[in-house]
N, CA, C and O atoms as a GROMACS GRO file, in nm:
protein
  528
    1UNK      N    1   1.792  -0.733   7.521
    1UNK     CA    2   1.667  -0.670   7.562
    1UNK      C    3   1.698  -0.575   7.678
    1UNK      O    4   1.781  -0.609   7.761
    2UNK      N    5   1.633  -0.455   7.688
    2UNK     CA    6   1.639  -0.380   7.744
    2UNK      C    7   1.577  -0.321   7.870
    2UNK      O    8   1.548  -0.201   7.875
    3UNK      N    9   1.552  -0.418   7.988
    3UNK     CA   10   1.461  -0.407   8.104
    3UNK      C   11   1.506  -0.208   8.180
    3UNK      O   12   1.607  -0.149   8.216
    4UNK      N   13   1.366  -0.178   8.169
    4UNK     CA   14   1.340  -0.052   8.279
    4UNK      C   15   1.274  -0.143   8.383
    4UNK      O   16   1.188  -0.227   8.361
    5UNK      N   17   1.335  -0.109   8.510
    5UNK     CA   18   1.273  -0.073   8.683
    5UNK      C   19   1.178   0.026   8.708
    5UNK      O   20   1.234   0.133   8.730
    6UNK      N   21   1.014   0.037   8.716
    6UNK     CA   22   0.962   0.172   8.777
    6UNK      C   23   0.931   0.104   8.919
    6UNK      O   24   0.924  -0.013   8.954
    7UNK      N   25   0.913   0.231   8.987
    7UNK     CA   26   0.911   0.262   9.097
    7UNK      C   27   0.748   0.304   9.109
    7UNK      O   28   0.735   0.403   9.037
    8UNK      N   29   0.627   0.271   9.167
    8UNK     CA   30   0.478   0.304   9.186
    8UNK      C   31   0.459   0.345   9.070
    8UNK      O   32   0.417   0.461   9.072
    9UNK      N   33   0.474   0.288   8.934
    9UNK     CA   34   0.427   0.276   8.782
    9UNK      C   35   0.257   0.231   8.846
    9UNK      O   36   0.223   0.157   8.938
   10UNK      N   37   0.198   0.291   8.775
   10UNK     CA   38   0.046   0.215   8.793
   10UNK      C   39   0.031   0.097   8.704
   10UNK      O   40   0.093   0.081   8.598
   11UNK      N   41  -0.034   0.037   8.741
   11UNK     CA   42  -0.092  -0.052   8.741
   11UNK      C   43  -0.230  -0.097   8.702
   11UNK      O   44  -0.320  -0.054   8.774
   12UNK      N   45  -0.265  -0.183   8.595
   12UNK     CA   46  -0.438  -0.206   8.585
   12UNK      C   47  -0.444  -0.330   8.672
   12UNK      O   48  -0.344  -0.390   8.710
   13UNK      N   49  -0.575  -0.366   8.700
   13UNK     CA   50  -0.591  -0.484   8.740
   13UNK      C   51  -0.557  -0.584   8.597
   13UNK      O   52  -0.475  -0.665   8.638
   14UNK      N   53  -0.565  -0.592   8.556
   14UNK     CA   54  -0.596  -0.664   8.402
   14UNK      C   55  -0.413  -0.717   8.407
   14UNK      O   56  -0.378  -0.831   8.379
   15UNK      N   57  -0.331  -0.621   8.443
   15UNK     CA   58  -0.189  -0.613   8.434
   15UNK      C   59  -0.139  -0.752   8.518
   15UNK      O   60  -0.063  -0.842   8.483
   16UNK      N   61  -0.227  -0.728   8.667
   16UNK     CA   62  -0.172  -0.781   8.782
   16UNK      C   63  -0.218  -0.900   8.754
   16UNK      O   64  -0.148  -0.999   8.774
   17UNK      N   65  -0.354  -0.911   8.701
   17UNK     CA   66  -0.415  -1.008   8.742
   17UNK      C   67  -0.303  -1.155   8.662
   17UNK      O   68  -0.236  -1.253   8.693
   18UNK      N   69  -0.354  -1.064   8.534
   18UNK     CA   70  -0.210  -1.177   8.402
   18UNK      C   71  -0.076  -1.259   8.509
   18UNK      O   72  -0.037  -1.375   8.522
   19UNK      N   73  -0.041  -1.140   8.562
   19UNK     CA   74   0.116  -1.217   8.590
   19UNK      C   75   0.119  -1.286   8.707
   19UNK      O   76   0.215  -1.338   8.763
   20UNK      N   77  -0.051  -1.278   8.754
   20UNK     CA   78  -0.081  -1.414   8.906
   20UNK      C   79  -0.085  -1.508   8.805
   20UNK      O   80   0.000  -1.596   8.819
   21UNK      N   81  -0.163  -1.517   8.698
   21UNK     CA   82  -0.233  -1.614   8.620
   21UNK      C   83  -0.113  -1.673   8.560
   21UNK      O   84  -0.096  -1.795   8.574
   22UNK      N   85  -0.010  -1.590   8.482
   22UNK     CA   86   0.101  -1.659   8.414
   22UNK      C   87   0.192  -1.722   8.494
   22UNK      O   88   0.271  -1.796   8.434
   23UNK      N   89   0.205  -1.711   8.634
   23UNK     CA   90   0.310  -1.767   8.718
   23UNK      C   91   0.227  -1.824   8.794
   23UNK      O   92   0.262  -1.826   8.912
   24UNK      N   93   0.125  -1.872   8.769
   24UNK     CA   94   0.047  -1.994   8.854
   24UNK      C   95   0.075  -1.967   8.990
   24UNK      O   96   0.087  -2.060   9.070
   25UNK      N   97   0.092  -1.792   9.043
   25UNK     CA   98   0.083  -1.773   9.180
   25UNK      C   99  -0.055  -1.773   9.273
   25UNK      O  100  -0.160  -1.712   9.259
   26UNK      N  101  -0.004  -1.877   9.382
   26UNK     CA  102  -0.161  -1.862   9.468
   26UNK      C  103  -0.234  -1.745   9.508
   26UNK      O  104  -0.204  -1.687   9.612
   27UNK      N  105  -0.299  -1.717   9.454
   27UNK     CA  106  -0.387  -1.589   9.491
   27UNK      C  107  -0.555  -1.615   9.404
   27UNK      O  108  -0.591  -1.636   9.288
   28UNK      N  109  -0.609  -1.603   9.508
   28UNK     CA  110  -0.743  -1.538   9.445
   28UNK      C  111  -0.788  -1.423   9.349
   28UNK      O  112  -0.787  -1.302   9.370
   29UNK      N  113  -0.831  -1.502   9.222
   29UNK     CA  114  -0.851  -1.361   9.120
   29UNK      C  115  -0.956  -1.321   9.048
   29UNK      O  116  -0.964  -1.216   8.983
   30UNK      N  117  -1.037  -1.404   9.058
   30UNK     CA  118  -1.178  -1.384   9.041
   30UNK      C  119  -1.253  -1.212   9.039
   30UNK      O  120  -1.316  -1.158   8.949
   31UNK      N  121  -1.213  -1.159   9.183
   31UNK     CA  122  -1.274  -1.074   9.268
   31UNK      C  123  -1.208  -0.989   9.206
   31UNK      O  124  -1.097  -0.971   9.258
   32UNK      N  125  -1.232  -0.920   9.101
   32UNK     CA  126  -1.126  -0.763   9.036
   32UNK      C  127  -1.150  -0.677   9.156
   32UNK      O  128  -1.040  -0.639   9.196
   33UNK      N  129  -1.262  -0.624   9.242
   33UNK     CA  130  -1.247  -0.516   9.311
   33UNK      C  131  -1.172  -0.538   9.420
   33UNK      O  132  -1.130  -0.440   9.481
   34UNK      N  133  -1.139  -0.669   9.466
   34UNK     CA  134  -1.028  -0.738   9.573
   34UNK      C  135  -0.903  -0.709   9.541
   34UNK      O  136  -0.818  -0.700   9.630
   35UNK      N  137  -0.875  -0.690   9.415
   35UNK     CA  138  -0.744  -0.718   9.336
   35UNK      C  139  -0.714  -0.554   9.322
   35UNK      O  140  -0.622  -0.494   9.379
   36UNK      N  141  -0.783  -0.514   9.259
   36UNK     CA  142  -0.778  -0.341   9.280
   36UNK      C  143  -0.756  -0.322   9.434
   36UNK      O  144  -0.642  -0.285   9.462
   37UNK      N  145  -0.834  -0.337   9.531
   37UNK     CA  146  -0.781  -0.288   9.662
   37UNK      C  147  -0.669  -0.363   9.738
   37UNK      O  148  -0.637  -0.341   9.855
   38UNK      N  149  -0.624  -0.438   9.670
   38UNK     CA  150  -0.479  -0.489   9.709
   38UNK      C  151  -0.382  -0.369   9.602
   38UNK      O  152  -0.310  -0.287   9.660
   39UNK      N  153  -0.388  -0.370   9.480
   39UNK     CA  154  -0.328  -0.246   9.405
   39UNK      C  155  -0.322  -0.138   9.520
   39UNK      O  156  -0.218  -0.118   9.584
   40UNK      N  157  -0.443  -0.066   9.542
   40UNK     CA  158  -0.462   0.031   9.573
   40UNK      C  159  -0.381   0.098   9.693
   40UNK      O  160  -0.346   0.216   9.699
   41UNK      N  161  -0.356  -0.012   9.796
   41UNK     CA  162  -0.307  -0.027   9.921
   41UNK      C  163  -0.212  -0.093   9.951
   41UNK      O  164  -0.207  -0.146  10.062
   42UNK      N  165  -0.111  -0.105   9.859
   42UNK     CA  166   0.035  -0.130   9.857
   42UNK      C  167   0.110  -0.014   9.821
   42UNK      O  168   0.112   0.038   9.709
   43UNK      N  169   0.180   0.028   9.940
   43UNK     CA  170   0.272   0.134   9.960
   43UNK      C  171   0.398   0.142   9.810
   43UNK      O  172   0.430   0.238   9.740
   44UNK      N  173   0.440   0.004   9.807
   44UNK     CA  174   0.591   0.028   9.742
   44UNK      C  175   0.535  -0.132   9.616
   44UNK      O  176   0.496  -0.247   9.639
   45UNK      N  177   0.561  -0.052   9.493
   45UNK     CA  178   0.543  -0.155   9.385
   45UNK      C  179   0.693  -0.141   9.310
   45UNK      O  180   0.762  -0.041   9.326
   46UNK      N  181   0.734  -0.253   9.224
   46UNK     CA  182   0.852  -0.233   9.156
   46UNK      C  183   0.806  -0.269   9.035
   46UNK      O  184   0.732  -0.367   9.045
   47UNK      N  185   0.820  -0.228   8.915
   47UNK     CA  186   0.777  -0.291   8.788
   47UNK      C  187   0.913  -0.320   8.704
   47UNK      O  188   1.014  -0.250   8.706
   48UNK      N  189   0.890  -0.448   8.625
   48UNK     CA  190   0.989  -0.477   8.554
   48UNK      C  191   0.934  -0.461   8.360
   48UNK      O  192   0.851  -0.535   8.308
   49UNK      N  193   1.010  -0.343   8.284
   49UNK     CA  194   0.902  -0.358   8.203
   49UNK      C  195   1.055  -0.348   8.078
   49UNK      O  196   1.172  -0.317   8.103
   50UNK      N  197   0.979  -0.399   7.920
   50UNK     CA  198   1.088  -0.415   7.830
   50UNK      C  199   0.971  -0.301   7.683
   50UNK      O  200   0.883  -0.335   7.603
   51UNK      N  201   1.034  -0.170   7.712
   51UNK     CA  202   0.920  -0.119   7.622
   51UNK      C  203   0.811  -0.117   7.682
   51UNK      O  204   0.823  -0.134   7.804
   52UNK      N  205   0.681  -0.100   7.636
   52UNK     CA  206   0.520  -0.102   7.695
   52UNK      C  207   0.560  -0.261   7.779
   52UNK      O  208   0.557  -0.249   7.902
   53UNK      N  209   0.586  -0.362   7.742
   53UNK     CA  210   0.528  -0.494   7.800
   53UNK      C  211   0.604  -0.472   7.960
   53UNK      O  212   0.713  -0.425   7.994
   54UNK      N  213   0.475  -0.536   8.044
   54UNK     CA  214   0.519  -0.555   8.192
   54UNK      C  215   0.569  -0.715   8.179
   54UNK      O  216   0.501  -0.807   8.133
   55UNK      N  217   0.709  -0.724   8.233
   55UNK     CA  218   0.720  -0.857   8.261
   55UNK      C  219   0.738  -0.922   8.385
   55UNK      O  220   0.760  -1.043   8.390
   56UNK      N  221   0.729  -0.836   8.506
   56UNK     CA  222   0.683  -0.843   8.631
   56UNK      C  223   0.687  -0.758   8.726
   56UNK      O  224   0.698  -0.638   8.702
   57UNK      N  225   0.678  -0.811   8.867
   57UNK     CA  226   0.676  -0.718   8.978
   57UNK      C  227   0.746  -0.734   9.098
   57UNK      O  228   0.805  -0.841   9.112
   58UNK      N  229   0.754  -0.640   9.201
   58UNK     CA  230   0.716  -0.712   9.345
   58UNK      C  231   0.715  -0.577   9.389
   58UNK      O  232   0.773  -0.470   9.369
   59UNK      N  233   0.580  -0.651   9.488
   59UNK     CA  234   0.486  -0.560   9.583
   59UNK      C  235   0.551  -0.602   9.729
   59UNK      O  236   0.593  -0.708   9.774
   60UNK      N  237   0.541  -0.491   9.773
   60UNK     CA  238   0.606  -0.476   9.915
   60UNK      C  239   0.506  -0.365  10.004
   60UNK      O  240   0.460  -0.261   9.958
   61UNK      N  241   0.486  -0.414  10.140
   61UNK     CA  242   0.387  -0.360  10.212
   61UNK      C  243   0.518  -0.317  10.305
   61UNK      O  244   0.617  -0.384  10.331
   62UNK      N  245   0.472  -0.137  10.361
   62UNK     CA  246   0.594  -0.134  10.396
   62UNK      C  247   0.570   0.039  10.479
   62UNK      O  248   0.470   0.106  10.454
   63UNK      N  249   0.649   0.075  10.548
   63UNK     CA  250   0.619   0.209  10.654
   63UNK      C  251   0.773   0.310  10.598
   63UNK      O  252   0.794   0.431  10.610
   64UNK      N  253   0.838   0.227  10.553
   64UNK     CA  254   0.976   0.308  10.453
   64UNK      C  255   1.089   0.390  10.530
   64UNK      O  256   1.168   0.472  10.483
   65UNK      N  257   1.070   0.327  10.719
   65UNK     CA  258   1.156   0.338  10.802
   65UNK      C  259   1.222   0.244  10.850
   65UNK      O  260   1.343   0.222  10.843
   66UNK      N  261   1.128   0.179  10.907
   66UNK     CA  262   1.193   0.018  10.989
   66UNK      C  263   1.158  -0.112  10.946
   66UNK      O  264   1.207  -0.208  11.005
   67UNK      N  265   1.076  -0.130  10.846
   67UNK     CA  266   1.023  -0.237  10.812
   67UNK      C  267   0.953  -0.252  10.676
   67UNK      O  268   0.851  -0.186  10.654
   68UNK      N  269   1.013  -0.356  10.558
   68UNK     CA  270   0.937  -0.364  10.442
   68UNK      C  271   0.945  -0.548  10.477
   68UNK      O  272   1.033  -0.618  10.526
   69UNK      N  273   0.757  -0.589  10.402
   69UNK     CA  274   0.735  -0.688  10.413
   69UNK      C  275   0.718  -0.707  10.260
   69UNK      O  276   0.612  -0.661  10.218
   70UNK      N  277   0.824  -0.784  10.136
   70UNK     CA  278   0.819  -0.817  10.057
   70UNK      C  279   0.710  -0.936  10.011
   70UNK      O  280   0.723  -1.058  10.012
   71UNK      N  281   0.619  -0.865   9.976
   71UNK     CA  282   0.509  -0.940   9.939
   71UNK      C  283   0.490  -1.091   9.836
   71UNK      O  284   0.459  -1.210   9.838
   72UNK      N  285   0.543  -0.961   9.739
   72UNK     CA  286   0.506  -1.085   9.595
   72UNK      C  287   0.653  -1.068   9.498
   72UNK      O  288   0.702  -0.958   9.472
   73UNK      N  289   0.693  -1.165   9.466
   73UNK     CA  290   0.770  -1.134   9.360
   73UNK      C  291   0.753  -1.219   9.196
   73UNK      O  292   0.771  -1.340   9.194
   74UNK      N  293   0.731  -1.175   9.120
   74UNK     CA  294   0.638  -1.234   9.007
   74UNK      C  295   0.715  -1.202   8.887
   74UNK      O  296   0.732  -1.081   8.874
   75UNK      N  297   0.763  -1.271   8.801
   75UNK     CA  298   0.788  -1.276   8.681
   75UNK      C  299   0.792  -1.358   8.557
   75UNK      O  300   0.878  -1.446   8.547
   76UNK      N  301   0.690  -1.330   8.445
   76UNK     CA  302   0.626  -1.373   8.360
   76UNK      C  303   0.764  -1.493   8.314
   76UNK      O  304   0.885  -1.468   8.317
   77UNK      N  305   0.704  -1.615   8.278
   77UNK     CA  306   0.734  -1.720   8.320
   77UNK      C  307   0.862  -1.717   8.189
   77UNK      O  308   0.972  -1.767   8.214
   78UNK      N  309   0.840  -1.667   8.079
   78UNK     CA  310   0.952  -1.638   7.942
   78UNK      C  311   1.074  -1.563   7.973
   78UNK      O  312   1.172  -1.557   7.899
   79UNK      N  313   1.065  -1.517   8.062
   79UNK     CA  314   1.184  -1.388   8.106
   79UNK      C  315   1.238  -1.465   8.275
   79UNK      O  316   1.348  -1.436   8.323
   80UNK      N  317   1.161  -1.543   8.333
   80UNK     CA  318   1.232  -1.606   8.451
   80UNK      C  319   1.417  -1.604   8.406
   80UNK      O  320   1.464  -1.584   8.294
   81UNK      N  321   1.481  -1.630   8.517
   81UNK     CA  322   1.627  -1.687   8.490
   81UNK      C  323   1.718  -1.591   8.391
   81UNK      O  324   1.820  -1.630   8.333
   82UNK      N  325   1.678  -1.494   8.386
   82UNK     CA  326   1.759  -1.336   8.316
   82UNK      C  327   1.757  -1.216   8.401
   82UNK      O  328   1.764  -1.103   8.351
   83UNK      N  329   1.747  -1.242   8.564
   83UNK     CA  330   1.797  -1.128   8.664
   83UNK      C  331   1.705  -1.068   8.702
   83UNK      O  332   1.723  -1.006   8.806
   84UNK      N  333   1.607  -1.062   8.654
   84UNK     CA  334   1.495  -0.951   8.658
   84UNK      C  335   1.443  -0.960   8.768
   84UNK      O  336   1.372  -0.863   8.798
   85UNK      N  337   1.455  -1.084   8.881
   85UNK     CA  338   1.388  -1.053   9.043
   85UNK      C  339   1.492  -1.014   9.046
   85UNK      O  340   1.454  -0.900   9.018
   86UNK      N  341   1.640  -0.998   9.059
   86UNK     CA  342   1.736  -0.953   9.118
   86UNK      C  343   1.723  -0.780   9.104
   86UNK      O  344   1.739  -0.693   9.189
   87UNK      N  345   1.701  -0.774   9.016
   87UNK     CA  346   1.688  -0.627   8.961
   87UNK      C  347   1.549  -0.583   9.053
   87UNK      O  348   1.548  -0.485   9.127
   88UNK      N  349   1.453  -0.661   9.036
   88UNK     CA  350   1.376  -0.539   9.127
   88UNK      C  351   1.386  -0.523   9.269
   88UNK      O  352   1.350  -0.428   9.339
   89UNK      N  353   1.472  -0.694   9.319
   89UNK     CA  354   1.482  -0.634   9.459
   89UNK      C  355   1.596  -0.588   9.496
   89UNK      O  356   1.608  -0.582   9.619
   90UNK      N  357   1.759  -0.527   9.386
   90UNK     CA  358   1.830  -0.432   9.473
   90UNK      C  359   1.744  -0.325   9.422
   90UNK      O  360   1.733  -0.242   9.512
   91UNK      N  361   1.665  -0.283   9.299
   91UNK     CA  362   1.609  -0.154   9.346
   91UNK      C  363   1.515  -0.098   9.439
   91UNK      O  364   1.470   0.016   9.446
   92UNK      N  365   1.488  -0.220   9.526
   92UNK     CA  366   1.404  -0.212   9.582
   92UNK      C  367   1.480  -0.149   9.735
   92UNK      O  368   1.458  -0.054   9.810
   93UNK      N  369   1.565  -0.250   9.731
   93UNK     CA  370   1.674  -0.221   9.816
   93UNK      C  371   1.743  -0.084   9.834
   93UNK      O  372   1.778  -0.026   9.937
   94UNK      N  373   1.752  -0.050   9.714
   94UNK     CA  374   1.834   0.116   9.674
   94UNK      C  375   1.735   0.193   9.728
   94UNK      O  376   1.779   0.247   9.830
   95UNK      N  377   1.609   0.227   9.704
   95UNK     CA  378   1.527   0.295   9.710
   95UNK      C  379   1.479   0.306   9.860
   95UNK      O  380   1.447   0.418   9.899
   96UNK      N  381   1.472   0.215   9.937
   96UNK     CA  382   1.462   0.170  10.075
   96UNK      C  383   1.522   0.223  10.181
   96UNK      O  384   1.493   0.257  10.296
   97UNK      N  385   1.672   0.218  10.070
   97UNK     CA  386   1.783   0.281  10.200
   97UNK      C  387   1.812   0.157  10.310
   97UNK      O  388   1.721   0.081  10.344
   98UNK      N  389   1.901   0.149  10.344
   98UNK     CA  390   1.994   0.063  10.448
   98UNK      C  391   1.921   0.080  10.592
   98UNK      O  392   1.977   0.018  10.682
   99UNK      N  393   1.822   0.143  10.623
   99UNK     CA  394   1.764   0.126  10.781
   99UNK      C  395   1.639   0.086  10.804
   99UNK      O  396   1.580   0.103  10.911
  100UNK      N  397   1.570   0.001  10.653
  100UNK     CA  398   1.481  -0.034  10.688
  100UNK      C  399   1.499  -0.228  10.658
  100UNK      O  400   1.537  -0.265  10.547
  101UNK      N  401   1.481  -0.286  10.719
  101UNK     CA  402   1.477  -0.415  10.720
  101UNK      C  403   1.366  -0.504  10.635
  101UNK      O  404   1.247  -0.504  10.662
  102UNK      N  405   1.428  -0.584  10.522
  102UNK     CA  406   1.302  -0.648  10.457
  102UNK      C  407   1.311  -0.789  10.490
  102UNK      O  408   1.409  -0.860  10.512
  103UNK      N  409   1.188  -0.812  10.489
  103UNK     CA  410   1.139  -0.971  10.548
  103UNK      C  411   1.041  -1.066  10.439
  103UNK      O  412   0.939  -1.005  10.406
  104UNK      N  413   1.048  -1.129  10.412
  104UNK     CA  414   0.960  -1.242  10.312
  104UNK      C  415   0.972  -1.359  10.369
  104UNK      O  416   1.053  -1.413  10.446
  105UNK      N  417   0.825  -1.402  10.287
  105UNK     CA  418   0.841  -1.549  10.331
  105UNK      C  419   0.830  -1.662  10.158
  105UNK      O  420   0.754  -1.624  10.070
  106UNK      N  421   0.895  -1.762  10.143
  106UNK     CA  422   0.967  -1.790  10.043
  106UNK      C  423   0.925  -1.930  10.050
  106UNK      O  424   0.922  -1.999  10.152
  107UNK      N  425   0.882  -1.977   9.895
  107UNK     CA  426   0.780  -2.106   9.869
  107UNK      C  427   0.970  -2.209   9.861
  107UNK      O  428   1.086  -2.171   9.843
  108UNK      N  429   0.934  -2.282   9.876
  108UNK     CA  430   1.082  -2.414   9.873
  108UNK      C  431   1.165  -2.386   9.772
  108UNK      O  432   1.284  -2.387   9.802
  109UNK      N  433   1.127  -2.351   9.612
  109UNK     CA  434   1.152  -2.337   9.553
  109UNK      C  435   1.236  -2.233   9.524
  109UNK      O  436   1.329  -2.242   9.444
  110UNK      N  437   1.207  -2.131   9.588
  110UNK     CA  438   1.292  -1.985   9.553
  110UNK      C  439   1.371  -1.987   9.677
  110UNK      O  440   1.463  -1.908   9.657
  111UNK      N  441   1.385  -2.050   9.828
  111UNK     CA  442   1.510  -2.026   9.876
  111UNK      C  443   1.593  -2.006   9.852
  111UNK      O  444   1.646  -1.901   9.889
  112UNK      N  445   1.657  -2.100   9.771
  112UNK     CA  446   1.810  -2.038   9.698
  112UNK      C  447   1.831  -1.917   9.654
  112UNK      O  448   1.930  -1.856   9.696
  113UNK      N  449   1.738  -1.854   9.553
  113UNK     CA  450   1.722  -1.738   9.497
  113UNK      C  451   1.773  -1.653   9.642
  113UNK      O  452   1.878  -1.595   9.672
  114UNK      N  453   1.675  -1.671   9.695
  114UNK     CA  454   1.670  -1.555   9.798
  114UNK      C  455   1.789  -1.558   9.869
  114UNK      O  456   1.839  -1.447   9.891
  115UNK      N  457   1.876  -1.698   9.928
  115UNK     CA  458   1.971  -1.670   9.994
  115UNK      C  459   2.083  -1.663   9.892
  115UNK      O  460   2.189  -1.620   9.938
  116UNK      N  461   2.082  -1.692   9.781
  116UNK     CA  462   2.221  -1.622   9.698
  116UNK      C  463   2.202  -1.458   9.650
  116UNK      O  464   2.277  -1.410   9.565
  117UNK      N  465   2.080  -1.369   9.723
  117UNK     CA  466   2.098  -1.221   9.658
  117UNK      C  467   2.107  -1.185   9.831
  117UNK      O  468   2.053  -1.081   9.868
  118UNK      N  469   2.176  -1.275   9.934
  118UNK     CA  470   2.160  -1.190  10.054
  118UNK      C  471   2.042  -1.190  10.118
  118UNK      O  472   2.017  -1.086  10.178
  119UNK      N  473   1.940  -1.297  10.124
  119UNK     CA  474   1.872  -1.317  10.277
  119UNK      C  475   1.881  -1.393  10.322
  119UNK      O  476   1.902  -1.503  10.272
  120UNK      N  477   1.862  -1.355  10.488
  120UNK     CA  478   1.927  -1.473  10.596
  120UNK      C  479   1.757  -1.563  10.631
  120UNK      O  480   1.654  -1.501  10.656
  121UNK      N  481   1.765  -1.688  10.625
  121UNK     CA  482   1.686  -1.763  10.692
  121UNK      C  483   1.673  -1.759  10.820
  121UNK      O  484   1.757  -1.754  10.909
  122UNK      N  485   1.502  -1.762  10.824
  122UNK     CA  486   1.452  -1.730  10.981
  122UNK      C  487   1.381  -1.837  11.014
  122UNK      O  488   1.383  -1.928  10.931
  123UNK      N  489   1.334  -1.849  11.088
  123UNK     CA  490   1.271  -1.929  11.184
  123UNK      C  491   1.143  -1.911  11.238
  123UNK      O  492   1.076  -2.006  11.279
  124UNK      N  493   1.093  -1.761  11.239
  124UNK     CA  494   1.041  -1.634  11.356
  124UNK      C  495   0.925  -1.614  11.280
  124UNK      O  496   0.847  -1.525  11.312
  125UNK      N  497   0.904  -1.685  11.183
  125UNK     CA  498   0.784  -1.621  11.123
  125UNK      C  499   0.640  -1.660  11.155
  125UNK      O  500   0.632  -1.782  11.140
  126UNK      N  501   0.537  -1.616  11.189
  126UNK     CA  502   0.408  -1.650  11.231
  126UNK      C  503   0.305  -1.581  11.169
  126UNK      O  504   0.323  -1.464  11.137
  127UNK      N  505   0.162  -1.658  11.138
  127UNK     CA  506   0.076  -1.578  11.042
  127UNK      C  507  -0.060  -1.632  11.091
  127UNK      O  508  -0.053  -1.746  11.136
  128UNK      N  509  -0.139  -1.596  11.091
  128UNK     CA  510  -0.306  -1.630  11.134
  128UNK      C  511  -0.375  -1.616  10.942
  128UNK      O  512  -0.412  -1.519  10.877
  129UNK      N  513  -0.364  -1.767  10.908
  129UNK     CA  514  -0.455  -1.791  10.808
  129UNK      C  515  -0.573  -1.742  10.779
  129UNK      O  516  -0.646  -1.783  10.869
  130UNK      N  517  -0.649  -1.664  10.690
  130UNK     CA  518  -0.776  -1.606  10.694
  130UNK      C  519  -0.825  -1.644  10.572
  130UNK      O  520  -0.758  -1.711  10.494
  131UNK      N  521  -0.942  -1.604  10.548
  131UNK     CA  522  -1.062  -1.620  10.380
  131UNK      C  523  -0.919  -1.590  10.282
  131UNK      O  524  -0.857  -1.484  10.291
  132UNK      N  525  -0.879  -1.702  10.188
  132UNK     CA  526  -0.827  -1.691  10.097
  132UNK      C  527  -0.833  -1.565   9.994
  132UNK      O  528  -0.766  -1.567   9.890
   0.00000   0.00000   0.00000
């Protein structure tokens, strides 16, 4: 199979909403016009697609100098474990360039992931919980 990487590919809500729903990621989805203005207002998207079908993402909030905050990384649950987060985050990486620093924060489960493609565990992270 033949995975393409886009780079700010649009997006429907209908798209996004599926691959919260198929990867049982926590997010609120009810609210389509919530979900659209999270679309809307994410700087840097990566799409993972095989032909028309999207088989995931990751959204990154980000200023594309000093700082990308790797948001979401999502992939439809049939295609997990065949590279495809790896793939979107060195292109994410490529595209970024070497002077901007990316930061995530990572459910128990995907640590490993994350520290076998090269991220260092922190400590430093702090967040003020708000309306789900």
């Amino acid at each position: 199979m033949k995975i393409e990487i886009k780079v700010n590919e649009p997006l429907s809500v209908e798209q996004v909403a599926t691959l919260y729903q198929e990867t049982a990621f926590d997010k609120p989805l009810e609210d389509k016009n919530r979900l659209q203005e999270m679309i809307n207002h994410t700087p840097l998207v990566l799409s993972a697609w095989s032909d028309e079908n999207l088989l995931g993402f990751a959204r990154c909030l980000t200023d594309f100098e000093y700082f990308c905050y790797l948001s979401d990384v999502l992939i439809l649950p049939n295609y997990q474990k065949q590279g495809i987060g790896k793939m979107l985050i060195n292109e994410m990486k490529e595209y970024l360039g070497t002077r901007t620093t990316i930061s995530l924060r990572a459910d128990d489960d995907a640590l490993g992931f994350y520290e076998k493609i090269g991220f260092e565990p922190t400590d430093k992270m702090y967040r003020i919980h708000r309306e789900g």
